[in-house]
Structure formats: C-alpha cells, structure tokens
N, C-alpha and C positions, 0 to 999 in steps of 0.2 A: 457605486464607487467606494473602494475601501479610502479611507481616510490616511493619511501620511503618519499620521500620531499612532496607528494601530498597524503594521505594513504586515503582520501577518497575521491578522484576523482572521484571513481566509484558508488559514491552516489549520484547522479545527473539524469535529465532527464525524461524519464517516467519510472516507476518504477513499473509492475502489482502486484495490491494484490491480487492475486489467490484465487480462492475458492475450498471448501471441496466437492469434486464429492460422494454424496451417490448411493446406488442403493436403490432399493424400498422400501426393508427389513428395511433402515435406517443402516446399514453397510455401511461403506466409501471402496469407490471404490478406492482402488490402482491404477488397471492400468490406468481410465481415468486421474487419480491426473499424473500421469507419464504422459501421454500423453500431458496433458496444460504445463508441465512444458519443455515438449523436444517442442511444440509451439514456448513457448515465448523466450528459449535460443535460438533457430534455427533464431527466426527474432532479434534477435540481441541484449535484454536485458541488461542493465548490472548485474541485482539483479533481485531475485522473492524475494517476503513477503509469505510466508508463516504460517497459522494459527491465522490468525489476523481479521480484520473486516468480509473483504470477506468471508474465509475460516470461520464464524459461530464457533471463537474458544470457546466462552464460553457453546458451547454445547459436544464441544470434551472432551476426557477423558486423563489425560497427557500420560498414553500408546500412544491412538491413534494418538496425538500430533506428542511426538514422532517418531515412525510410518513414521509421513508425513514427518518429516523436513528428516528423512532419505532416502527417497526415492527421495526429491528435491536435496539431496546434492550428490546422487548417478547419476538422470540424468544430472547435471547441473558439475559434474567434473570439477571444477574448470572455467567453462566458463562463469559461472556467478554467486553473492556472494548470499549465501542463508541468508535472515533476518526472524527471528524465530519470532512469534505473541508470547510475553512470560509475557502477561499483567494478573492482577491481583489484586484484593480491597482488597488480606489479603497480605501483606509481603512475611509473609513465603512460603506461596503456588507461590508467583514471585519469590521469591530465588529458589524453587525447579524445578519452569517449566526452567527459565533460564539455571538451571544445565542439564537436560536433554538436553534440545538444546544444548548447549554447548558440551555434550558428544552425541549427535547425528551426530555434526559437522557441527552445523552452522556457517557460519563468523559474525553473530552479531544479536542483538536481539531488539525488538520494545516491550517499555515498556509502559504501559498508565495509565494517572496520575488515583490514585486510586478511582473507583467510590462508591455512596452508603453512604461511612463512611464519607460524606464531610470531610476531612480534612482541617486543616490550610494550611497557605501555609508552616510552618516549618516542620510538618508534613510530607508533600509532598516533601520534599526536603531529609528530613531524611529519605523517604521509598525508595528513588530511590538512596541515598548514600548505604545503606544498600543492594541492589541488586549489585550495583557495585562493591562492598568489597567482593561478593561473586563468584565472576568468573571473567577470562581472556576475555568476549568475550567484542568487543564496545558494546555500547548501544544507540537506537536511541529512545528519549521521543517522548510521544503521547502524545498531548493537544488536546482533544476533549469534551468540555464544556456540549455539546449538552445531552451525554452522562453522564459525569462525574458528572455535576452540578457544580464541581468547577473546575476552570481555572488554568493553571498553568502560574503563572505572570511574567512578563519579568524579573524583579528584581530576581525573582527565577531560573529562567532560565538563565539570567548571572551568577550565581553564578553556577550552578550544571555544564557549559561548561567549566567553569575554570580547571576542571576537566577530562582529556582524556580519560577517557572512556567513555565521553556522546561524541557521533560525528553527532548528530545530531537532528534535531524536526519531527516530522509529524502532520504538522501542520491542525487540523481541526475547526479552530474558524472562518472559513470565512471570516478572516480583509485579504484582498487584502497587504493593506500599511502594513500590521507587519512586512518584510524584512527590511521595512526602518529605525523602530527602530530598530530591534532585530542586525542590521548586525554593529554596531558600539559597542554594547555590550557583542558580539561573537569572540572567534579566526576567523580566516579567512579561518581554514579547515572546521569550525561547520558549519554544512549545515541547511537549511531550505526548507523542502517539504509540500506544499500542500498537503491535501487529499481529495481536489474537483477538479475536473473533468473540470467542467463549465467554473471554473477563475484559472485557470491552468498559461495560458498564463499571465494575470494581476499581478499576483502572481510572478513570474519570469521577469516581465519586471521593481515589485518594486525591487527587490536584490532579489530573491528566488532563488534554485537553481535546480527546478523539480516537480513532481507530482508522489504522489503513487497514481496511479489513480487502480479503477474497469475499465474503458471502455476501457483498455489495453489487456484487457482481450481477448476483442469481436476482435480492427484489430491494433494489435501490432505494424504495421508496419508503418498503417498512423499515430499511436500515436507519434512513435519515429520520424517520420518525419516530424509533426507539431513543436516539440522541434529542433530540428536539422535548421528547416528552420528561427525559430524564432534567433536561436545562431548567424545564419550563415548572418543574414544583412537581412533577408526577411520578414519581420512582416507582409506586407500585404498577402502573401502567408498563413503564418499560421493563418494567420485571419478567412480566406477564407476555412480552411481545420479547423476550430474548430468552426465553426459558421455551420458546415454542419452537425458536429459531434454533437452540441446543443440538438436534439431531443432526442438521445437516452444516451445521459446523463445525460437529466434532467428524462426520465425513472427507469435509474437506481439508481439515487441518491434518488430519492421517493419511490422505491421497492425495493432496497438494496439486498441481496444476491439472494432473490427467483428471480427478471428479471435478474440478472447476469446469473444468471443456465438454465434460460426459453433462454435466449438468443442462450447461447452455447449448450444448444440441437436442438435449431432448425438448428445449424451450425454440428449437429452429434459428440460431442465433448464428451458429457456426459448427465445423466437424469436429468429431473427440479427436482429432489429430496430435501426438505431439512427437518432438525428436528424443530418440534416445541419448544421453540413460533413460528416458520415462519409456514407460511402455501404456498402451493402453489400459482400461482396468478389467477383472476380471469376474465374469456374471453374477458372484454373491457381493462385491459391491457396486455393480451398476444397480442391482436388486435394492441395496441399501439406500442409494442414494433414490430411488425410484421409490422409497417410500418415506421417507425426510422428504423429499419434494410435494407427495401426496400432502402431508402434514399440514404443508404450507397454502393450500388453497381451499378451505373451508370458509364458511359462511362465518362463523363465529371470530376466527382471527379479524378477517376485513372487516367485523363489526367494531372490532375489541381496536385497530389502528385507526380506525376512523373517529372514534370518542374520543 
C-alpha cells in the first residue's frame, strides 16, 4: 500500500507503454491486449500506459479507447495503476476521452501538449487547466516537441505543478539535463519521466525519476532491473545491461509501434498488425530487429541481470 504522505510513489521506474494488439481484419484484439497487460503486471510493474504512443491512440475510436483501458484495469486489479493515453489538439475531445477513462477506472491520465494548432504557451497552459477542472483523475503532461512542434516551457510547467492534479511530465524532448532544472521548480511529489529508451539511465541519474519506455514491452524484467540496479548503488551493472539493450531500442524508437508489434510476434504475443498511416515493416528491418532480439537471449546477459 503506497502511503498517503508519498501518493505518487508508484510513478517511478520503468513504466511500459503498451501497444494496441489488432488482428488482420484491423479489429483490436482484446485478448492479446489482456495478455501483455497480465505480462507486465506478473513481472512486477507498477503502472501500464495505456492508449498512448505505443498503443497507436490517434487511430482508435473513444469507444475502443475505452474498451482498452477497461480491460487493463480489469486484469491489473489493483496491482498496478492504469494511466489512460487521453491526449488531444481539440480541448474538448481531451475533456471527453479523459471522462471516459476516468469512468472506465483509470488511476490517471497522460495528456499531451496540443499538436497541429501550435499554441502559445498561455494556450497550453489554459488547455490543460481546462482538462483538470473536468475530472478527479491526476494527470501526467506529455512534452513531446518532436511531435507537437511546440514545447511545453519550464516556466509553464512550474506553474501547471503548483497545481495537484498535474503529478507528473513524460518527458520526450531528449534534454538528458532537464531534471536539473525542472526538479527545483517542481514539488518534490511531481515526477519527471523519460520517454526514450536509450538515455533512460542519464535521464535519471540527472534527478528524473523513470522511463515510460516501449522496450519494456519486449523483457519487462531486465527493464525493471536496470532501474533497480542503477537505484540500489550499481551503475556499472545497469551500464552494462542497457548498453546491451542499445540495439533494439534504437529499433524501435526509429519504427515505433510497427517494430514494437513485429517484435512481440515473434515472441507469440500478438500480430505485427497495425492501422494506417503505419504500414507494416519491411524485411531489412524485421532482419534487424531479428538480430537485436537474438542479442538479447544469451547466457552471459541472464547471468550479468541476475548478479
């Protein structure tokens, strides 16, 4: 039981952003979605994301949304907090997917600064007060530039923490150093996540407090144990166990949800199925990723995570 004095404790660490299992038809697969989600609870999560990057949310329909986040919060009973992908460039369509998560029974929701309409940054600050005024659930901001085209600015982002319903960032601008400014302008519960994979560990050893990583997906358990090792006094260990993991995360961050899905079929998990715009991938990187995976199941790693 997390304690009242600490309420987001359990927003830390590796964090998977799950993806939306279709079948062929392009119909989402329920039971594989239930399957990666009774995965990542069983190797010890404390959160899944659901319907967000990974999860291809801006191709779902807020039904099927919906849908998902109930079925995460059915196998995940309390064992670990469901965060709802409830992003959006119109207002209102985030005030309503949030409501839906929130009556699906999410614990909190990932909201990402508005793309498309470049906004100010008053704007941005006003779109995401406006979601919070509209539901009990936290809310955890997405800054992803890459994406959005506009940045959500530190100045902005002190100001919306002052605020308890924002409890957190997911941070995807790549600055390694942002914990060092951000963590003197933040409460000391507002967390700061990563959303690369690669500088996970840099990211966390400036003040950050985790990674919502995709390659949690693929071996949940090394994931949580490169964080655990790096907490616990052993940097050189998780050095050595993410510098191995390097190839098939720099994979997937170049082919984003389609090598996510190629991946986990080849592990029997679910189909490389996605909707367009993605297309599936094509055989020098299924090849690629077919040898990053090889990488990954040697004798000497499972020694080297077990020490």
């Amino acid at each position: 039981m997390i304690s009242p004095a600490h309420p987001t404790a359990w927003l830390a660490g590796c964090i998977p952003d799950l993806p939306t299992p279709f079948v062929e038809m392009g119909a989402v697969d329920l039971k594989a979605f239930a399957r990666i989600c009774e995965r990542q609870v069983a190797a010890g999560m404390s959160a899944l994301v659901v319907c967000d990057l990974a999860g291809e949310a801006s191709t779902l329909s807020a039904a099927e949304q919906e849908r998902l986040i109930r079925v995460a919060v059915e196998i995940a009973r309390g064992r670990a907090r469901v965060i709802a992908g409830a992003g959006s460039n119109s207002t209102n369509q985030a005030i309503e997917l949030t409501r839906r998560a929130e009556a699906a029974g999410a614990d909190a929701v990932i909201s990402v600064v508005p793309y498309y309409n470049k906004p100010m940054q008053e704007g941005i600050a006003a779109h995401f007060r406006a979601i919070a005024s509209s539901t009990g659930l936290p809310i955890i901001l997405h800054d992803i530039p890459s994406r959005s085209v506009r940045e959500l600015a530190d100045d902005t982002l002190a100001q919306l923490a002052e605020c308890e319903a924002f409890i957190g960032l997911r941070d995807g601008t790549g600055d390694v150093a942002r914990p060092l400014r951000l963590n003197p302008l933040v409460p000391p519960s507002f967390r700061l996540l990563t959303g690369d994979d690669a500088t996970a560990l840099a990211y966390v050893a400036s003040g950050g407090d985790g990674c919502i990583s995709m390659i949690a997906n693929v071996v949940p358990d090394l994931c949580r144990i490169v964080f655990a090792s790096s907490r616990q006094g052993r940097p050189q260990s998780a050095r050595y166990l993410q510098k191995r993991l390097l190839p098939l995360e720099t994979c997937l961050a170049r082919e984003g949800p389609a090598a996510l899905k190629y991946v986990l079929s080849l592990l029997g998990l679910m189909e490389p199925t996605v909707r367009l715009p993605l297309v599936e991938l094509a055989e020098p990187a299924k090849a690629a990723i077919a040898r990053a995976v090889a990488g990954l199941c040697d004798e000497d790693l499972l020694a080297a995570a077990e020490a």
